[in-house]
C-alpha positions in Angstrom: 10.3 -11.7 -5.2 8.0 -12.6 -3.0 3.7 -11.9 -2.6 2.4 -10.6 0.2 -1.8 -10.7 0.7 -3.7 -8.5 3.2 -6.9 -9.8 4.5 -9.5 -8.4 6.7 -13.3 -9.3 7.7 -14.3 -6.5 6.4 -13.0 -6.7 2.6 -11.6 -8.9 0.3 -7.8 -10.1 -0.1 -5.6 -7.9 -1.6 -2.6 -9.7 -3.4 0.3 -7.1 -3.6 4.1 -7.6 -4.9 6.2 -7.4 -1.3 8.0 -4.6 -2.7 4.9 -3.1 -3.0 3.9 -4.3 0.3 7.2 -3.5 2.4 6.8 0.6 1.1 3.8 0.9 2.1 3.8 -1.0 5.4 7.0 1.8 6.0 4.4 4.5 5.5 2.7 3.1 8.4 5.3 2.5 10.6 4.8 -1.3 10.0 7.9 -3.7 9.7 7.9 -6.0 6.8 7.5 -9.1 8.1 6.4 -12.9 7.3 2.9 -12.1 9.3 1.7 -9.0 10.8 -1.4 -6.8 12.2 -2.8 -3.5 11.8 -4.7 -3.7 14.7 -8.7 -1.9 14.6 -6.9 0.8 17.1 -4.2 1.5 14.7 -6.4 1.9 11.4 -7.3 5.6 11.4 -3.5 6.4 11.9 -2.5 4.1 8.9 -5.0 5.6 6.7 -3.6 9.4 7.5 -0.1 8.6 7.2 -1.3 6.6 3.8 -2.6 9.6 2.2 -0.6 11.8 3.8 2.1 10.5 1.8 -0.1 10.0 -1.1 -1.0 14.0 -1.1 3.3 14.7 0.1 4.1 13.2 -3.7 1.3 15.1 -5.2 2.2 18.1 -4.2 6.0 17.4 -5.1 4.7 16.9 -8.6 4.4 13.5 -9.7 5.4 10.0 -9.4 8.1 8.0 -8.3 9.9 6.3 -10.3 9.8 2.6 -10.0 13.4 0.7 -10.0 14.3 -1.8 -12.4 12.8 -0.2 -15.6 13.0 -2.2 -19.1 14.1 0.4 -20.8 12.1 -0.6 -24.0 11.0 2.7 -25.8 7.0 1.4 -25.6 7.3 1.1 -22.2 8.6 4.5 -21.6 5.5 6.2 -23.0 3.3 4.4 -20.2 3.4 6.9 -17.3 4.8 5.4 -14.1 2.3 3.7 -11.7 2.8 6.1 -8.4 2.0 6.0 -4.7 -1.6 6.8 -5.0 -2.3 4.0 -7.5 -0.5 1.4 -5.4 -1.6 2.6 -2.3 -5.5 2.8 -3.0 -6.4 -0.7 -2.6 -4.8 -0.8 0.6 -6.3 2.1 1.5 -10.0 0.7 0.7 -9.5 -2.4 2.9 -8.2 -0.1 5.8 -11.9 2.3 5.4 -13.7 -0.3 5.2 -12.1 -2.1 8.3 -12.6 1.1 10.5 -15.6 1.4 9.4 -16.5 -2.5 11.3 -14.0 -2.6 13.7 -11.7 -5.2 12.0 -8.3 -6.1 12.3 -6.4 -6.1 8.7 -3.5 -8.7 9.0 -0.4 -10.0 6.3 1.5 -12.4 5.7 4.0 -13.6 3.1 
């Protein structure tokens, strides 16, 4: 399982689980890859296909399940942690690089 952190000028890093990382850089038409660039030009389209997709599972009423569940009764009270939740940090850093002009760039 690997890590993958974001970094841009404009924010801090975000440390994110490459599972984590690989969905959501799919969302933006983004390959997972070692290192990589969402270039300044490219930022207001990431965000809208971010919450696009955030606002698609809303609407489709609820979460998705994560894969590779415990199965441990306790744990199945604790809602599931959906695209909005994961995506919003991401989605910070991306506002906040538009809003300066910044690249925001990955790696493994």
């Amino acid at each position: 399982m690997s890590i993958v952190v974001f970094r841009s000028r404009a924010a801090g890093e975000i440390v994110m689980m490459g599972d984590t990382a690989q969905r959501l850089l799919a969302l933006i038409g983004k390959p997972m890859a070692e290192r990589g660039v969402i270039p300044a030009d490219q930022i207001a389209d990431a965000i809208e296909r971010l919450t696009g997709a955030v606002e698609q599972e809303k609407r489709l009423g609820g979460t998705r399940q994560e894969e590779g569940g415990t199965g441990d009764g306790d744990l199945a009270a604790e809602p599931p942690v959906g695209l909005a939740q994961r995506a919003f940090p991401l989605v910070a850093m991306l506002r906040a690089a538009q809003r300066s002009g910044a690249d925001v760039t990955w790696g493994v």
